[in-house]
N, C-alpha and C positions, 0 to 999 in steps of 0.2 A: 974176804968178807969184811962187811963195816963194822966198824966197834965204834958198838953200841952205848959202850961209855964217854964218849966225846960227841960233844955237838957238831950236829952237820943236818944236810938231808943229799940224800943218793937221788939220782936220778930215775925210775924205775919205767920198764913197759910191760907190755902182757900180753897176749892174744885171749886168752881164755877170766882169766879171772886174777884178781887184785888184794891182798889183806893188808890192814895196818893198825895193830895197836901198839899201847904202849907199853907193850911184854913179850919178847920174842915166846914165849912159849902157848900164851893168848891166840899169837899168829900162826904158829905151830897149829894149833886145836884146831880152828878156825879151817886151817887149809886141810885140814887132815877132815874136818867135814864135806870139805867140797869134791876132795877124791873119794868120797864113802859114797857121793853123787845127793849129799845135799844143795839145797839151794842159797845164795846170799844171806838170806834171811836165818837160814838153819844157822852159815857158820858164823854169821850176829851174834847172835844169841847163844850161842856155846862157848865164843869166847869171852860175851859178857860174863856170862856166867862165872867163868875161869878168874876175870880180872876181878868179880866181885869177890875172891878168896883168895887171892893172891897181892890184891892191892883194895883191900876192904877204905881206906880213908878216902881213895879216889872215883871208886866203883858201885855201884848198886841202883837199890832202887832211889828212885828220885836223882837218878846221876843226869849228868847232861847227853845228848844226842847229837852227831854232826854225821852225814851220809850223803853219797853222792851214789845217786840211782840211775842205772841205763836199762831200762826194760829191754828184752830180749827183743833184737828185730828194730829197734828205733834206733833211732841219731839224736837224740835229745837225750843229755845228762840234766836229771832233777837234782837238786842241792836242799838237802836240809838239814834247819838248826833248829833242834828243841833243849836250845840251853837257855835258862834263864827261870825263874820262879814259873810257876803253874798258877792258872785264875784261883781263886779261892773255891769256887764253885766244883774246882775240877775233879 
């Protein structure tokens, strides 16, 4: 197993499904939603969730967003970033 406490990055593959945050146990939740038979989206948001209380100066609302999307069935990965200030309006 990589330790986690030393800089690197691992190589990883996957057939079925992907997590990555910056909390093994964020990725723990996460995966542990996806075997409960949530979706992406589900175990997003539950290990936001997790990192907003585990890692509150990094985490929450108004935090940034980086995601890379493969709708079920396509060959196209969508990439997005919603880091950065929000319009005033918003």
């Amino acid at each position: 197993m990589r330790n986690f406490h030393l800089a690197g990055r691992s190589t990883v593959h996957s057939q079925n499904a992907m997590v990555a945050t910056s909390h093994p146990l964020a990725a723990l939740t996460a995966i542990e939603v996806l075997r409960a038979g949530g979706t992406a989206a589900d175990a997003a948001v539950a290990a936001s969730a997790l990192l907003a209380v585990i890692e509150p100066q990094s985490t929450g609302i108004g935090g940034d967003c980086f995601a890379l999307m493969q709708p079920r069935g396509e060959g196209k990965i969508t990439a997005y970033n919603g880091s950065g200030r929000a319009p005033k309006a918003a």
